[in-house]
C-alpha positions in Angstrom: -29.9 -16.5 81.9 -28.8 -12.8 81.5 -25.3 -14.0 81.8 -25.8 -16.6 78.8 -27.9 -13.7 76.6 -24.5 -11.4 77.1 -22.1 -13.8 76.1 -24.0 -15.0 73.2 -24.2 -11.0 72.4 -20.6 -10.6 72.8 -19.4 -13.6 70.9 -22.0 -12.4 67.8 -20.1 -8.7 68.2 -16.9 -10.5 68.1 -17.8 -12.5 65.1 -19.2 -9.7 63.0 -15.9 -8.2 63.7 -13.9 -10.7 62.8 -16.5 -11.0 59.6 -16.0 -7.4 58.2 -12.3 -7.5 59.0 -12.1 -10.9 57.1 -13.8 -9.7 54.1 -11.7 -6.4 53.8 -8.5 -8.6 52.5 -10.5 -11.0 50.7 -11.8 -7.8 48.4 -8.2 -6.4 47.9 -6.7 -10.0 46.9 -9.9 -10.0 44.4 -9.0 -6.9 43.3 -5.4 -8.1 42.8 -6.5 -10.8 40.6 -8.3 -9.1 38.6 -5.6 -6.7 37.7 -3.6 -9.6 37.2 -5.5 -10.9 34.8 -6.4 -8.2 33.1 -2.2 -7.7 32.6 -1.9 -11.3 31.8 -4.8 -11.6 29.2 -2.7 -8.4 27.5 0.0 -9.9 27.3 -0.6 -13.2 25.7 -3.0 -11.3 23.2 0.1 -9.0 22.6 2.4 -11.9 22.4 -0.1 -14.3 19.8 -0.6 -11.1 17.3 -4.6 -11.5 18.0 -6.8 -9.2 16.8 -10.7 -8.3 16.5 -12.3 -6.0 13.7 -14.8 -3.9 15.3 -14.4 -1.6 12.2 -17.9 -0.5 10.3 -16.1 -1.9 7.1 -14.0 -4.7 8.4 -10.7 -2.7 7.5 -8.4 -5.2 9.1 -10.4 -8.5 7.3 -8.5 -9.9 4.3 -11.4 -9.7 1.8 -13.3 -11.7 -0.5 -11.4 -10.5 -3.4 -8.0 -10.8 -1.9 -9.1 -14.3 -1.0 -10.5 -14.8 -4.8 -7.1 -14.2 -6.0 -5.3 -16.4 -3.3 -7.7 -19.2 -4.6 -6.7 -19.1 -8.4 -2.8 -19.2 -7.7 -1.9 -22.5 -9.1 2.2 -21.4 -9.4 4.1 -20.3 -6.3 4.4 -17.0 -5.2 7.0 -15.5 -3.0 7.2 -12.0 -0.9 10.1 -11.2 0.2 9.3 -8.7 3.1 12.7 -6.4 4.0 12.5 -4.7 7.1 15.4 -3.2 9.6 13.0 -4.4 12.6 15.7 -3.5 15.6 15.5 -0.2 17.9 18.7 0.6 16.3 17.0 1.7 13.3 13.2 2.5 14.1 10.8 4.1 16.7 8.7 1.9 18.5 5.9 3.5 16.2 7.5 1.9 13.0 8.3 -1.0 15.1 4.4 -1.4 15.8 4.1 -0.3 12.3 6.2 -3.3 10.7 4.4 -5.4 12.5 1.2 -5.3 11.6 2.5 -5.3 7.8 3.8 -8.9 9.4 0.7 -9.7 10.6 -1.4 -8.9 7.3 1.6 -11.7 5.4 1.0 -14.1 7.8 -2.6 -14.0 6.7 -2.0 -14.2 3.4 0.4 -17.0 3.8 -2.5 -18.9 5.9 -5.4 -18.0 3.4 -3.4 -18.9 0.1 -3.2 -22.7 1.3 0.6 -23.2 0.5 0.7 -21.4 -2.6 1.9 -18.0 -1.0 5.8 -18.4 1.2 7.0 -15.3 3.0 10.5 -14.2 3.8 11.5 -12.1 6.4 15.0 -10.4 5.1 16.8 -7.8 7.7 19.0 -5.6 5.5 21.5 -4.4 7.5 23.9 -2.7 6.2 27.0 -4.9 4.2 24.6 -8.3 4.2 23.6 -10.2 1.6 20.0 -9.2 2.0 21.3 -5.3 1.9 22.3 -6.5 -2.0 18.5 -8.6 -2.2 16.5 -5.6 -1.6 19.0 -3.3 -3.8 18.3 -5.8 -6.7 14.6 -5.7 -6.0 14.8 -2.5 -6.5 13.5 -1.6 -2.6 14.5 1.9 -1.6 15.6 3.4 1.5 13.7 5.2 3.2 13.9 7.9 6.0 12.6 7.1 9.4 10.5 10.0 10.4 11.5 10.4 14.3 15.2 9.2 13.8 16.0 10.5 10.8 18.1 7.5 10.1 18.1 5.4 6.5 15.6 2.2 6.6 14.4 0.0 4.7 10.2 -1.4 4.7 9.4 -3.4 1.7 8.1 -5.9 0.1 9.1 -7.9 -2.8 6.2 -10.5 -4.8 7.7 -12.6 -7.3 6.4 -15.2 -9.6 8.7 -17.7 -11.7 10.5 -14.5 -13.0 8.2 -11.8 -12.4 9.0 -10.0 -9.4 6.8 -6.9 -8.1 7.8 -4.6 -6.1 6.3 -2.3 -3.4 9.6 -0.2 -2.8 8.7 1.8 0.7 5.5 0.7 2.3 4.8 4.1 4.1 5.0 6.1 0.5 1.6 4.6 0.8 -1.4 5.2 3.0 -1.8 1.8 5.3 -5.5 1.5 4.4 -4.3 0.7 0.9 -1.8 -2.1 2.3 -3.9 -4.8 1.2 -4.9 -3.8 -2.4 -1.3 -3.0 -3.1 -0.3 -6.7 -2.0 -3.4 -8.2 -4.3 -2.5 -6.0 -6.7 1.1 -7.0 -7.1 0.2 -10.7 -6.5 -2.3 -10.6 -9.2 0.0 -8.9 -11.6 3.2 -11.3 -11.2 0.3 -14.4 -11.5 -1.6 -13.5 -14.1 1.2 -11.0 -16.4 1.0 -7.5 -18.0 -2.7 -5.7 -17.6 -4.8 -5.2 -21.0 -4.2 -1.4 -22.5 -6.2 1.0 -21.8 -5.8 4.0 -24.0 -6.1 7.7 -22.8 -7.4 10.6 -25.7 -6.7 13.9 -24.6 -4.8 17.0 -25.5 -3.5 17.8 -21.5 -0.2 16.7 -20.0 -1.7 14.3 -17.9 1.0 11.6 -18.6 4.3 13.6 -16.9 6.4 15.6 -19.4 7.1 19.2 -19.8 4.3 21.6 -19.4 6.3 24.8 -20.2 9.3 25.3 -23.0 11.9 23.1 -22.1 14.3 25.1 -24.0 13.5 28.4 -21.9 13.8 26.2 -18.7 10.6 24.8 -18.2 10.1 22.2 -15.4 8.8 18.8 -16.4 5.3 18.3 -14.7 4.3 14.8 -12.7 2.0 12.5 -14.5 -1.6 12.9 -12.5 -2.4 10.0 -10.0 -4.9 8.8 -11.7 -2.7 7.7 -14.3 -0.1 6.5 -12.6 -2.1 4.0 -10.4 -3.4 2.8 -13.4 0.4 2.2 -15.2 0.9 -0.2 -12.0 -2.1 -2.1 -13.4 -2.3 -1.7 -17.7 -0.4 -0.5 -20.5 -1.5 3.3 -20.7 -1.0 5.2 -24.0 -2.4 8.2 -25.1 -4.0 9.2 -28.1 -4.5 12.3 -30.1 -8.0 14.5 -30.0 -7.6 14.1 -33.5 -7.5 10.6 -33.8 -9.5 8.8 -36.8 -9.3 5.6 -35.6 -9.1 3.5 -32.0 -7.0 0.4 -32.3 -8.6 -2.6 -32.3 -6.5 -3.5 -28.9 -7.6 -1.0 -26.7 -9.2 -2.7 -23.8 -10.9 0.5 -22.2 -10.8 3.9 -23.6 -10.6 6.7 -21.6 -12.1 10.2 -23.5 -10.8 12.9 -21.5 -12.0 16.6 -21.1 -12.8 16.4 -25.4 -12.8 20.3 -26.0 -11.4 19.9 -29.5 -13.1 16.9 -30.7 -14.0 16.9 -34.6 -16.6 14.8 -35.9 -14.0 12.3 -37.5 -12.6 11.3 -34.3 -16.4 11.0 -32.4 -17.1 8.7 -35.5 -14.0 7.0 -34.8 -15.1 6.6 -30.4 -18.6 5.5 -32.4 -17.4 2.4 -34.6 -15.3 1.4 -31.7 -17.9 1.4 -29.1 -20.3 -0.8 -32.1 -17.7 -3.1 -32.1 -18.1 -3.8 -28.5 -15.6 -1.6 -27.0 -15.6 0.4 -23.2 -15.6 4.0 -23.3 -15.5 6.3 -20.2 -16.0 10.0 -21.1 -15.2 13.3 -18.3 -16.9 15.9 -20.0 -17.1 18.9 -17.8 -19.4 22.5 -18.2 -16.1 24.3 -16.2 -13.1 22.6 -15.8 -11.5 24.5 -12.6 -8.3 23.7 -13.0 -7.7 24.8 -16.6 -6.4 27.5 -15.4 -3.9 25.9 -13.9 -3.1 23.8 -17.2 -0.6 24.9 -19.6 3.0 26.7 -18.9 2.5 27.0 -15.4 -0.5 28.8 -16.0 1.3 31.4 -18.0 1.3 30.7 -21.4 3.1 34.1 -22.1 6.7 31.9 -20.6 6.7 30.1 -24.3 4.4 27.0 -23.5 0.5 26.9 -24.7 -2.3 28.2 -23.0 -4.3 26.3 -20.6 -7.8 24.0 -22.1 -10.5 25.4 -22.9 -12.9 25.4 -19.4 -15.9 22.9 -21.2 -15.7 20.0 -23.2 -18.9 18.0 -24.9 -19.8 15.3 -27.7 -22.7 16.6 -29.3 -22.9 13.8 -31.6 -22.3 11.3 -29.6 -24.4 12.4 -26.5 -27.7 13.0 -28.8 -27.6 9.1 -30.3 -26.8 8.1 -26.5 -29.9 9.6 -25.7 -27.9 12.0 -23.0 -28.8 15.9 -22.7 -26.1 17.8 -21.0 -25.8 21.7 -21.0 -22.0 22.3 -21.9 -22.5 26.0 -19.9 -24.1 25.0 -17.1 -23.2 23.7 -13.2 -25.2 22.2 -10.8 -25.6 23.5 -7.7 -26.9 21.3 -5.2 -28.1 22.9 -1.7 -28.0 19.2 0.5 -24.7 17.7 -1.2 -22.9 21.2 -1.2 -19.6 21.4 0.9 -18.6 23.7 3.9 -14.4 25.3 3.1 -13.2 25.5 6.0 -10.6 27.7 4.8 -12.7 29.8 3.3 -15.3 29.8 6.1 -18.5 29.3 3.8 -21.2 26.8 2.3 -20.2 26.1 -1.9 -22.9 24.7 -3.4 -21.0 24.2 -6.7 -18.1 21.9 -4.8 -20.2 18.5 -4.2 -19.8 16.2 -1.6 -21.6 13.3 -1.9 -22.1 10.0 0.0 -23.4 6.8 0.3 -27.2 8.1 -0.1 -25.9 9.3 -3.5 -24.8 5.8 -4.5 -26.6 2.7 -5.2 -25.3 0.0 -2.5 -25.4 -3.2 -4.5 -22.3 -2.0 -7.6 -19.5 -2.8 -7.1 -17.9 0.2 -9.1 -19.4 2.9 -5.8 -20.2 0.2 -2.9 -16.7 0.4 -1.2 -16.6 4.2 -1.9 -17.2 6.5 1.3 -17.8 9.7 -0.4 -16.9 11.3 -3.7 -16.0 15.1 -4.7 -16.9 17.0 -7.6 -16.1 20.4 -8.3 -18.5 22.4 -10.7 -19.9 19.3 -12.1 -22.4 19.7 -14.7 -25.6 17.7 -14.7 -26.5 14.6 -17.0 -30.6 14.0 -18.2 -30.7 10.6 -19.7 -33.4 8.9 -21.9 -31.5 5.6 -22.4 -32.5 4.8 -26.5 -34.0 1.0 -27.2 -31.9 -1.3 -26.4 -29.4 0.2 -23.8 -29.7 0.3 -20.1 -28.7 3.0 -17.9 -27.6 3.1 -14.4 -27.0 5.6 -12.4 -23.9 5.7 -10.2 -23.7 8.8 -8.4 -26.6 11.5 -8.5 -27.5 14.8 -6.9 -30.3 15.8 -4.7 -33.5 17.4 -5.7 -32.9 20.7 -4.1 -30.8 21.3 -7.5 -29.8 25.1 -9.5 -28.3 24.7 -13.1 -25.9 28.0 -13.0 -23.7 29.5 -15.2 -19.2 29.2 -14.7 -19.1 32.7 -13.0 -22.2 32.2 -10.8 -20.5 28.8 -9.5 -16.9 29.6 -9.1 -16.4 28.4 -5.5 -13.4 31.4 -5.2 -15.6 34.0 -5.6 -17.4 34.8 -2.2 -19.5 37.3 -3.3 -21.5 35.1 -6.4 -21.4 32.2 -3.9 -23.2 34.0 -1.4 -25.7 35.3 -4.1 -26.4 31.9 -5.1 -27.3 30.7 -1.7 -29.5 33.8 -1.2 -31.1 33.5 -4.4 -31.3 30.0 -4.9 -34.2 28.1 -6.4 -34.2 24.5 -6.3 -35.5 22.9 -9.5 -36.8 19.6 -7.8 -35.0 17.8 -10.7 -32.4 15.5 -9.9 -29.3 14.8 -12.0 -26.8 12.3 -13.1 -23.1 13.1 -12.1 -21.8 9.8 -12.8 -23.9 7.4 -15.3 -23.1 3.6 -17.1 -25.0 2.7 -20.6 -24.9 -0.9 -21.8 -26.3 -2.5 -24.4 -27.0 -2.7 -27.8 -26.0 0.9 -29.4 -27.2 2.4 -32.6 -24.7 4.3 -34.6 -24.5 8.6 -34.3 -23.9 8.9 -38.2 -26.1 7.2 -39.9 -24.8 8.7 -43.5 -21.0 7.2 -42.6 -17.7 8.2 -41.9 -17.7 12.3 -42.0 -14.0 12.3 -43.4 -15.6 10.3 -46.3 -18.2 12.2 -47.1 -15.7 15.6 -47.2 -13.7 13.6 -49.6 -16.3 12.2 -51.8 -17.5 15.9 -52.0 -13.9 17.1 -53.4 -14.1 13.6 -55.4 -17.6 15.1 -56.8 -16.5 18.8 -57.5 -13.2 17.3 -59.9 -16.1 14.7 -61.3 -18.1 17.8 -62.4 -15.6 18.5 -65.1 -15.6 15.6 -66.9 -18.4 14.9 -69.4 -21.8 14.0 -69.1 -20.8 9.7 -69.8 -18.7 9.7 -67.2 -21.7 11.1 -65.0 -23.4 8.8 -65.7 -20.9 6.1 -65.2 -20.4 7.4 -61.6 -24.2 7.4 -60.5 -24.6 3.5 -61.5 -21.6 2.8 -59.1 -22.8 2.2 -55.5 -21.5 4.4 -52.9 -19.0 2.2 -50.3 -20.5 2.2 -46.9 -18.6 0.0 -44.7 -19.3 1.9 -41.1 -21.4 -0.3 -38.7 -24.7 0.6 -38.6 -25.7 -1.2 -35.0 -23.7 -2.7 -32.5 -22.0 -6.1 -33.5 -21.5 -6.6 -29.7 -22.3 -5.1 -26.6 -21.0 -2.0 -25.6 -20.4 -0.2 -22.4 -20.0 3.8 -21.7 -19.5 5.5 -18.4 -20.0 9.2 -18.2 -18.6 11.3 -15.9 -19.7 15.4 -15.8 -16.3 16.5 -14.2 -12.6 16.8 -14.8 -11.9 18.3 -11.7 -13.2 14.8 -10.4 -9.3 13.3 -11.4 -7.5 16.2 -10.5 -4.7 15.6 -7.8 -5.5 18.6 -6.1 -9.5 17.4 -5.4 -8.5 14.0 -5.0 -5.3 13.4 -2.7 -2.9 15.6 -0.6 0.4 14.9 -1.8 3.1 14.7 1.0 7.0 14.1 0.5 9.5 11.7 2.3 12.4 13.9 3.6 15.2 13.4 1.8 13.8 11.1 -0.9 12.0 11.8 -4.3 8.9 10.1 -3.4 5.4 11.7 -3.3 3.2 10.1 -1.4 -0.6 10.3 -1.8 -2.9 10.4 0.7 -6.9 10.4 -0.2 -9.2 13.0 0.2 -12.5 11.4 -0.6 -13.1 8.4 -2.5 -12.7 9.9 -6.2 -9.3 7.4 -7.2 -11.2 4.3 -5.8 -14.0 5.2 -7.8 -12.4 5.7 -11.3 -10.1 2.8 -10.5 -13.0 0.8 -9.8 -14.5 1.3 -12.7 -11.6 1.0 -15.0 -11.0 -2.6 -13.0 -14.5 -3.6 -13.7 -14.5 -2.6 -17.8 -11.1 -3.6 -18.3 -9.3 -5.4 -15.2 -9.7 -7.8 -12.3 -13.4 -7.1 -10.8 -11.2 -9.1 -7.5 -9.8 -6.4 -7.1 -12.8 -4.3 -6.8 -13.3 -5.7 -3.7 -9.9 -5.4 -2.2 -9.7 -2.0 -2.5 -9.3 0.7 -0.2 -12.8 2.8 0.8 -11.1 5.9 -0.2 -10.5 8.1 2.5 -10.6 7.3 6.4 -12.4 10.1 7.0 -16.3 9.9 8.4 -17.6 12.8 7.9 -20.4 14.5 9.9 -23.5 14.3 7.8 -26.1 14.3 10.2 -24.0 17.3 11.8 -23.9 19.1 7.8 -27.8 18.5 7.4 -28.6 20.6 10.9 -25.6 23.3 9.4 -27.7 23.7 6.0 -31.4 23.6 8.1 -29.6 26.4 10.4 -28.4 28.5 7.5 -32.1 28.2 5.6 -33.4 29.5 8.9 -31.0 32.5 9.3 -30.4 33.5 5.5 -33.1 35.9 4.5 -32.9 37.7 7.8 -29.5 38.2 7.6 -29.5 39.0 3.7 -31.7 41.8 4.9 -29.8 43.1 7.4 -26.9 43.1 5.2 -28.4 44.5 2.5 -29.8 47.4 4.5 -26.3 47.9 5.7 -24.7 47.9 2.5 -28.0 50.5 1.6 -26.7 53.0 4.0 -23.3 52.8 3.2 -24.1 53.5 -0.7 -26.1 57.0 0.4 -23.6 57.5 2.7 -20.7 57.4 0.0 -23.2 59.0 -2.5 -23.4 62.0 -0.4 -19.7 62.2 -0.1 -18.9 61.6 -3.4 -19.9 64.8 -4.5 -17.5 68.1 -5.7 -15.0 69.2 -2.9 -17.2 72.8 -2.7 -20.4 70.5 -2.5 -19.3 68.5 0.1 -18.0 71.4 2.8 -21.1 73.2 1.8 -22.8 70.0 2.7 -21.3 69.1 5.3 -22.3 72.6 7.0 -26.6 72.1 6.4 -27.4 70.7 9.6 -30.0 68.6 8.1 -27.3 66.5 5.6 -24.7 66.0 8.9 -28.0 64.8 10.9 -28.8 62.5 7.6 -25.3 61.2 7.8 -25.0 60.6 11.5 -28.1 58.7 10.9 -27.3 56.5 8.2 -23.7 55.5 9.9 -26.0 54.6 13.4 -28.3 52.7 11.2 -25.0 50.6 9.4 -23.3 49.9 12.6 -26.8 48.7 14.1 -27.4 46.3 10.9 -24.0 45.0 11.2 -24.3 44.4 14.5 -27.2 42.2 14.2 -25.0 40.3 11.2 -23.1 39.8 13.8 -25.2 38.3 16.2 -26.9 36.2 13.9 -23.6 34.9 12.7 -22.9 34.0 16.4 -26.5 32.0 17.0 -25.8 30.6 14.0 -22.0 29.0 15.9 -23.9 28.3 18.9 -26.6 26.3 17.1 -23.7 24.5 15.1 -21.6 23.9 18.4 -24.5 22.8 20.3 -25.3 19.8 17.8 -21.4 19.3 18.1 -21.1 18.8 21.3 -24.6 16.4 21.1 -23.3 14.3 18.5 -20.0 14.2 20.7 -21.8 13.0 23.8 -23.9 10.5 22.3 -20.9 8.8 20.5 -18.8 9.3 23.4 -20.5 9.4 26.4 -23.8 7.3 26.1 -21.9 3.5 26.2 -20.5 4.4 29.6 -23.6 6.0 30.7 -25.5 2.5 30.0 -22.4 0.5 32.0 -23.0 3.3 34.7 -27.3 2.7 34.8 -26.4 -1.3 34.4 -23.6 -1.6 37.2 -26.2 1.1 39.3 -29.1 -1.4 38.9 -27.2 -4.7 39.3 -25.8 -3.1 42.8 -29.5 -1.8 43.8 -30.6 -5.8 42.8 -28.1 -7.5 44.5 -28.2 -5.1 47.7 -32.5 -5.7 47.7 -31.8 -9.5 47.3 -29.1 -9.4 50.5 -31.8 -7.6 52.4 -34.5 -9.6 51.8 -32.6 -12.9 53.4 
């Protein structure tokens, strides 16, 4: 019996063995597998071109308006895509990059139904697709790591419209797709409407200086020339008396020498159911960098005047708008890094700032506006108003001097001082509607000349008086509009100014700037302009401005930190600039006063004093300044770890629980 109970103890032992040592292999070959197919499922997903969008704004989707547009084509369209895809010529970056611009055809191609061939050319050098992507007008490009010559673009033509896209990485990739629409759109459907530009600035490209003393001819501003790939821009005079009756969308920009005659004319043209967008601004920042190179002693003019309005035009519109005034906004103000403080005057402001459901601001991340001033709209009977982009309520109107962002000192003496108004403003408004005219008496240029007319009449004799006054005046100004109109204001210049709106980088070698967004302002305008005057598809293809997500949460806790700090540290600054005045004030006096000073016992003691007293407040500057960091690096590092870490910590707690389950449900058989 004993006998039988060992061996049936020893062949259990030998079987448990056996067991454990079975299972050891049979985990390793399951962990084999895995791996396995884990590197097989890469590689067919890297060999089929698959991709998901995970992105918050589906980045990498075609969109609805680039599929709008694919829809209408009812004529064949070609791309001709030219692209030295060997190692030869490009990294394995460029590679990866030409790729995905294959990719992005190939959905085109499959979304337009048939209507839309691509062509894959290689234009090596001495081929016949070298001379196609010459006559194209492609250019070569420089390849960034190799510093060899390449060629990467694309060529979209239409019975015998061809459009080009000469070096795709001259462009930011996020604005891939609304180039391709774009370009699509323009062979299919021919020349954009005109859209006319009155200002007195250089915005167009030309020569800013005296060309005869050397002077270098400026570039056009981006603005514009995104908007020549679209319409036929012109310009017109400040001094215009009349809008031509083909002007799809006019643009009134920075009006600081407006006369009457030509807001009369923006007034009849707007009756007649025209599209106005007016920049006014109450401190145009960059007019100071306007003119001969900002010198206007080197033979060119002197930079525009710093504020703009339409009076006229703004009181009929029911718009009030203080031409000497910023807004200063304590919630939508921006951090300069550079700088290393909080500008209340430079706005930043996001999607809160926005209404969600236009199209002209939905795709925009963020827009920036530098010294804005502030719009207060009563929209008259039969307009409506919208607004577009608005401040907060923790608001300050200020004057130019008391906002300029360069000067630390006011800056900080804003933020100390600041008293928010609780009103919020417009930065960014749209009236439509049925408009009633701003001169009710008629054209001011006719008025002036009846008046001569008048005076000469006053010499004649009394019949001839009389003559006149039974001959009724001629009125032919419109009185109301005949059709609806449609006026977008904008309270800042600086707004379309490259340097606030893209960071302009160069291609080694080539004459090519290339823009690359700072914020959404471009989008915006563009969307806008595409809306009044353009395809609204392509509203919708457009890029979201700038790739940037910036911290707002993370800016909010910055602002509440430096509310809770700034009057103590204002007072220990100010006590420490105190005791450096008496400190100067006592030295400041006659060179006999001061060593006869200097020797009273009582004055050193008051000195000594004062200089413990300075070091002691700056100290605690100091140290406020540092809590301040730590508070501001502490809600770093939070937001950090909560985006980073907590989606591994919940696999961690899941795979922890399913091991404690599965180990429970083992033991309990």
């Amino acid at each position: 019996m004993s006998e039988a109970k060992a061996s049936s103890k020893s062949s259990n032992a030998q079987h448990r063995h056996h067991g454990n040592f079975g299972r050891i292999p049979t985990a390793i070959i399951g962990v084999i597998v895995v791996f396995m197919i884990a590197v097989l499922v890469n590689f067919i997903a890297g060999s089929i071109g698959g991709r998901a969008d995970l992105t918050e704004n589906n980045l990498y989707t075609l969109s609805k308006g680039t599929k709008s547009i694919l829809k209408r084509l009812d004529t064949p369209v070609e791309i001709r895509y030219y692209v030295n895809d060997s190692s030869d010529f490009m990294t394995p970056a460029e590679l990866e990059y030409s790729r995905r611009v294959e990719d992005l055809l190939s959905e085109y191609q499959k979304a337009a139904g048939g209507t839309v061939t691509v062509k894959k050319l290689n234009p090596e050098p001495s081929t016949d697709a070298e001379d196609s992507a010459i006559l194209d007008g492609l250019q070569r490009g420089m390849s960034r790591e190799t510093g060899g010559e390449i060629f990467l673009g694309i060529a979209v033509t239409c019975v015998d419209e061809t459009e080009t896209l000469p070096f795709l990485p001259a462009r930011p990739e996020t604005l891939m797709e609304y180039d391709l629409s774009r370009a699509i759109a323009r062979v299919h459907d021919g020349a954009g409407s005109i859209v006319r530009i009155m200002t007195t600035m250089q915005i167009g490209g030309g020569f800013s200086g005296n060309p005869m003393q050397g002077g270098a001819p400026t570039p056009p501003w981006f603005f514009v020339e995104d908007l020549r790939k679209d319409f036929t821009v012109e310009f017109l005079p400040a001094t215009a008396e009349e809008i031509p009756a083909d002007t799809e969308t006019l643009i009134v920009l920075h009006p600081y020498d407006v006369g009457e005659e030509t807001q009369y004319a923006i007034d009849q043209y707007l009756l007649k159911g025209g599209k106005v967008i007016v920049a006014v601004d109450p401190s145009f920042f960059y007019s100071r960098a306007m003119g001969a190179g900002g010198n206007p002693m080197q033979g060119g003019p002197a930079g525009p005047a710093p504020n703009s309005n339409l009076a006229k035009l703004f009181s009929a519109w029911g718009v009030e708008y203080d031409d000497t005034k910023v807004v200063a906004d304590l919630r939508y103000g921006t951090e300069i890094i550079r700088q290393g403080y909080f500008v209340p005057t430079f706005l930043t402001l996001n999607h809160d700032a926005m209404p969600s459901d236009d199209p002209i601001v939905s795709s925009v991340t963020n827009a920036q506006f530098l010294m804005p001033g502030g719009f207060t709209i009563t929209a008259p009977e039969g307009v409506t108003k919208t607004d577009l982009v608005t401040t907060s309520d923790q608001t300050q109107l200020v004057g130019a001097f008391e906002a300029d962002p360069t000067q630390e000192d006011s800056i900080k003496s804003l933020r100390d001082n600041f008293q928010p108004s609780g009103t919020t403003y417009s930065i960014i408004s749209r009236l439509s509607g049925t408009f009633t005219t701003a001169f009710p008496d008629g054209n001011p240029a006719a008025a002036t000349e009846e008046k001569a007319s008048e005076d000469e009449e006053k010499k004649d004799d009394a019949a001839a008086e009389e003559k006149k006054a039974d001959e009724p005046k001629k009125d032919d100004s419109l009185k109301s509009s005949e059709k609806e109109g449609i006026v977008l204001l904008i309270s800042d210049v600086d707004f379309l100014y490259d340097a606030v709106c893209v960071r302009i980088n160069q291609i080694p070698g080539m004459n090519i700037r290339i823009p690359e967004p700072l914020n959404g302002n471009l989008s915006l305008v563009q969307n806008a302009i595409d809306q009044l005057s353009g395809d609204t598809d392509l509203i919708n293809v457009r890029s979201r401005g700038s790739a940037r997500r910036p911290f707002t949460k993370l800016s909010e806790w910055l602002s509440e930190a430096e509310s809770k700090f700034r009057d103590e540290l204002s007072g220990f600054e100010a006590q420490a600039k105190d005791a450096e005045k008496r400190i100067n004030d006592i030295l400041s006096q006659t060179p006999g006063d001061v060593q006869e000073a200097l020797l009273t016992p009582e004055v050193q003691s008051e000195i000594e004093n004062l200089r413990i007293q300075q070091v002691e407040m700056n100290k605690k500057v100091r140290e406020l300044n540092k809590e301040m960091k730590r508070d501001f690096d502490l809600a770093q590092l939070l937001i950090k770890l909560i985006t980073t870490g907590l989606m591994p910590l919940l696999v961690i707690i899941v795979g922890i629980w399913l091991a404690i389950a599965r180990r429970m449900k083992t033991a309990a058989r």
